[in-house]
C-alpha positions in Angstrom: -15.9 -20.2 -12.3 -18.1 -19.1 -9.1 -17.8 -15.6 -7.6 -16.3 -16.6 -4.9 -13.0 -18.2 -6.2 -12.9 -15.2 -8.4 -12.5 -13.4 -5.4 -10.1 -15.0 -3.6 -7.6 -15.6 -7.2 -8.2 -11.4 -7.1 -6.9 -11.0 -3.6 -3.5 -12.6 -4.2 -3.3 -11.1 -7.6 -1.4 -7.8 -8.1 -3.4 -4.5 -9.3 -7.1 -4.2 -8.7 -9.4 -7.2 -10.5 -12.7 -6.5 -11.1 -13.7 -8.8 -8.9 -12.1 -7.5 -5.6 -13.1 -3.8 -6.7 -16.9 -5.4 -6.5 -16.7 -6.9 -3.2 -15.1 -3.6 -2.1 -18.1 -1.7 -3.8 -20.9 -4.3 -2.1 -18.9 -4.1 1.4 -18.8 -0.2 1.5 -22.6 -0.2 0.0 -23.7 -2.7 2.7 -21.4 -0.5 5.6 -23.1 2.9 4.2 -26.5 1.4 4.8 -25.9 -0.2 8.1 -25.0 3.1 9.3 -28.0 4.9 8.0 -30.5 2.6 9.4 -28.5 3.2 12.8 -29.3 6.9 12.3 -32.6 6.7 11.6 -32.9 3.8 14.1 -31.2 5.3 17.3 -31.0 9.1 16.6 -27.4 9.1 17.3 -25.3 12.1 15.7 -22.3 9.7 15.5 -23.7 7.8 13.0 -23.7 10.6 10.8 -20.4 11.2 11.2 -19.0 7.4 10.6 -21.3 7.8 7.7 -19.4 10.5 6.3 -16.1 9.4 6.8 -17.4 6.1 5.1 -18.3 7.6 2.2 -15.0 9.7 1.7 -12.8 6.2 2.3 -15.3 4.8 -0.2 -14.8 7.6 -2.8 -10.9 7.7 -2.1 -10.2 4.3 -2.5 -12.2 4.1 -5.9 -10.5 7.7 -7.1 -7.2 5.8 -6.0 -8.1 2.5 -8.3 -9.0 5.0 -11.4 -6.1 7.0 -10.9 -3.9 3.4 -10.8 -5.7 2.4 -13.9 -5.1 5.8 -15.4 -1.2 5.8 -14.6 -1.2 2.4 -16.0 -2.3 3.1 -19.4 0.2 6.0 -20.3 2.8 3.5 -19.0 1.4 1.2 -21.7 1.6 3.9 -24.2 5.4 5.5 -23.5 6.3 2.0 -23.8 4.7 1.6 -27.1 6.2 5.1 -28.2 9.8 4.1 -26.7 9.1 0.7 -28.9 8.5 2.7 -32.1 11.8 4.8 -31.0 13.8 2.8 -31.0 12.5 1.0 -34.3 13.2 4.2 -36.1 16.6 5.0 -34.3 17.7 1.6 -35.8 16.0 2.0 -38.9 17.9 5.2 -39.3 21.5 3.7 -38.2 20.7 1.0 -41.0 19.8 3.6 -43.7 23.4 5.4 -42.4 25.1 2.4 -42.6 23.8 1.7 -46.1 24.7 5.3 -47.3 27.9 5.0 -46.0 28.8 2.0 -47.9 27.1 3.2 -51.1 29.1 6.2 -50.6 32.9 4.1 -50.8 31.7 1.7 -53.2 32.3 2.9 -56.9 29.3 2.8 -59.5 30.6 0.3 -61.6 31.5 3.4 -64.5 35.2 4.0 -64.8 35.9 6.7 -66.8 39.6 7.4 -67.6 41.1 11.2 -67.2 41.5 12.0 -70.9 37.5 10.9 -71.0 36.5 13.6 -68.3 38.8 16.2 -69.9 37.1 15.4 -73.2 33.6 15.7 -71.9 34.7 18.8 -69.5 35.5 20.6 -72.9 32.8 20.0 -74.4 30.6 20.8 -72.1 32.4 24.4 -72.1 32.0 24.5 -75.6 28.2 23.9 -76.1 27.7 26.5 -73.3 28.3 30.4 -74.2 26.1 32.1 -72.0 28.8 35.3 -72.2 31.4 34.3 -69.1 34.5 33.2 -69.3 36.4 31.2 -66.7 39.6 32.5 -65.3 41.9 30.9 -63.7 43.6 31.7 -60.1 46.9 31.7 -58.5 45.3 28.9 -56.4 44.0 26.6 -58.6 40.2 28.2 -58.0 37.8 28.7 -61.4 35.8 32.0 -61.2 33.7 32.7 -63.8 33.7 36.5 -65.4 31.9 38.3 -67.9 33.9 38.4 -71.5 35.4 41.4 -72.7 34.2 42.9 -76.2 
């Protein structure tokens, strides 16, 4: 496509194309020119002055387009980091989900009272590290040390 229809698709399209940010660049140029060959051409003091103000609407309107450009980009990356978020936030309430119905579903094992009793005392028997476990009013094991 030609410059020109480049330009004129950039003027009805929202943000700042690179096409309409050249023909501001070229007009402002051009305009910055014009007014210095007025200077030098007439003399005339106010042709410095509408050459400053020209180039501090120049510099402010391309500060403006950076700054847009610059706002645009973090938007782009707090919506990446809110995407990634909330991944993990549902990755999380799955992995909860999944623990809590591991957690009331049985392993398979049954193992009958008399079994655990059995393998309770044994376990007390292989192990005599020197306490003893007494019993409590409330149904509470302490462990104490044996008396010789």
């Amino acid at each position: 496509m030609s410059y020109p229809s480049d330009l004129f698709r950039a003027i009805f399209t929202p943000g700042a194309p690179p096409a309409l940010l050249l023909a501001t660049n070229v007009s402002f140029a051009c305009l910055q020119l014009t007014l210095l060959f007025m200077l030098f051409l007439t003399g005339s003091f106010h042709f410095f002055f509408l050459s400053i103000m020209c180039v501090g609407v120049w510099g402010g309107i391309n500060w403006f387009v950076r700054e847009v450009e610059a706002l645009r980009k973090v938007e782009e990356q707090a919506e990446g980091i809110r995407r990634v978020q909330g991944i993990l936030e549902e990755e999380e309430k799955e992995r909860q989900q999944d623990e809590s119905d591991d957690a009331g579903r049985s392993t398979g094992v049954e193992i009958s009272a008399e079994e655990q009793v059995e393998r309770r005392k044994a376990d007390d028997e292989e192990e005599d590290d020197g306490f003893e476990k007494v019993e409590k009013e409330d149904g509470y094991e302490t462990e104490g040390r044996k008396s010789k």
